[in-house]
C-alpha angles and dihedrals in degrees: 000000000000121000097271091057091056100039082056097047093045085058108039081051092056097035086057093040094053087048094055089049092059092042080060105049090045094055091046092044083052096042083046079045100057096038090054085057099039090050078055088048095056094036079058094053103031080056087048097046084056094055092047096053085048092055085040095054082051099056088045084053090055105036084050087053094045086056104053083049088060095043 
């Protein structure tokens, strides 16, 4: 190989190389991204299924209380 075909594969390699790279970084920063969205998604139910146990607990109270009247 004479000096010009080298010159041009070593830059095809790092130009490939650097491009990979950013292809990298850009699907981490999206997966990084979606977890960060998903970890808000189940903080958001968890706080609904809360809410929900405590309605839940209410409705068990009353209907308790609506029992012993009837008894």
């Amino acid at each position: 190989m004479n000096r010009t075909n080298k010159l041009i594969l070593g830059a095809v390699v790092l130009g490939s190389t650097l491009l990979a790279g950013c292809s990298s970084n850009a699907k981490i920063d999206q997966l990084s991204s979606d977890v960060q969205t998903l970890s808000a998604k189940v903080d958001q139910l968890s706080n609904d299924v809360n809410a929900m146990r405590s309605d839940v607990q209410t409705a068990k109270d009353d209907a308790a209380r609506a029992n012993q009247r009837l008894d």
